[in-house]
C-alpha positions in Angstrom: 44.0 91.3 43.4 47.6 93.2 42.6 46.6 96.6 41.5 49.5 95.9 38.1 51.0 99.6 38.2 52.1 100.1 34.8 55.5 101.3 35.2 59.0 101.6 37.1 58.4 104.5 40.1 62.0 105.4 39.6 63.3 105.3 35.6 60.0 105.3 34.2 60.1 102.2 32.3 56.6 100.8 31.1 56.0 97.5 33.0 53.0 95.8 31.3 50.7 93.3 33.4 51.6 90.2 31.3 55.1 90.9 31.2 57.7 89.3 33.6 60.8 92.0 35.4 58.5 93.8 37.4 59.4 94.0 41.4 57.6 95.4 44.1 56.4 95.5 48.5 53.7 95.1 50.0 52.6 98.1 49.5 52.5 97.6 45.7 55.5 99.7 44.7 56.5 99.3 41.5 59.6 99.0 40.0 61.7 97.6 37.4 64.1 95.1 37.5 67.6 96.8 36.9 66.3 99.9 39.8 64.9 96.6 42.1 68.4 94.9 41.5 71.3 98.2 41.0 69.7 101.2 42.7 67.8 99.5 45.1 69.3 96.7 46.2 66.3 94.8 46.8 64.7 97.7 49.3 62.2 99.6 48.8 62.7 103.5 48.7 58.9 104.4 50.1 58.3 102.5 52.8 61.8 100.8 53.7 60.0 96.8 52.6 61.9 94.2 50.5 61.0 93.8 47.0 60.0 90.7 45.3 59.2 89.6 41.9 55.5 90.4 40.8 54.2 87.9 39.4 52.7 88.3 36.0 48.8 88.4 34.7 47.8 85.4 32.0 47.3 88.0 29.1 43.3 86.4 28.6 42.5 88.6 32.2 43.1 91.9 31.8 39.5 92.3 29.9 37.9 91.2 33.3 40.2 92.4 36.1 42.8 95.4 34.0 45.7 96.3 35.5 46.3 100.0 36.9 46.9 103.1 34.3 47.9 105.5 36.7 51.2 106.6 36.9 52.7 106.9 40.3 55.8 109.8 40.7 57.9 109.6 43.5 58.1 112.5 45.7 62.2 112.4 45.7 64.4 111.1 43.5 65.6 107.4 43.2 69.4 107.1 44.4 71.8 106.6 41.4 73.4 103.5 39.6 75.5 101.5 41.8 79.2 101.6 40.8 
């Protein structure tokens, strides 16, 4: 079961289990869909692995199997907007 971080690791934006624009690796980083696409181009910045869309939760599961609360900081900073 996908652990369902809650937000983007690098601009913070909340990234709610049910909801769709959420990418991460294999390691379950998290982020959202304009870092995944513009700052990231599709790599991850933690462990080097290609991101992929998560896939989202059916909204009647999160009773039974919640998704994560805890908010995971990056150690460095994300690199900037693409120009």
């Amino acid at each position: 079961m996908l652990e369902m971080r809650p937000h983007c690791e690098c601009c913070g934006r909340d990234l709610p289990a049910d909801a769709a624009g959420a990418w991460i690796c294999s390691f379950e980083c998290t982020f959202c869909d304009d870092c995944a696409r513009e700052r990231l181009h599709g790599t991850c910045p933690n462990c080097g692995g290609e991101l992929l869309r998560r896939p989202t939760r059916a909204a009647a599961l999160p009773r039974k199997y919640p998704a994560s609360t805890q908010r995971r900081v990056r150690a460095e900073p994300c690199p900037p907007d693409a120009a």
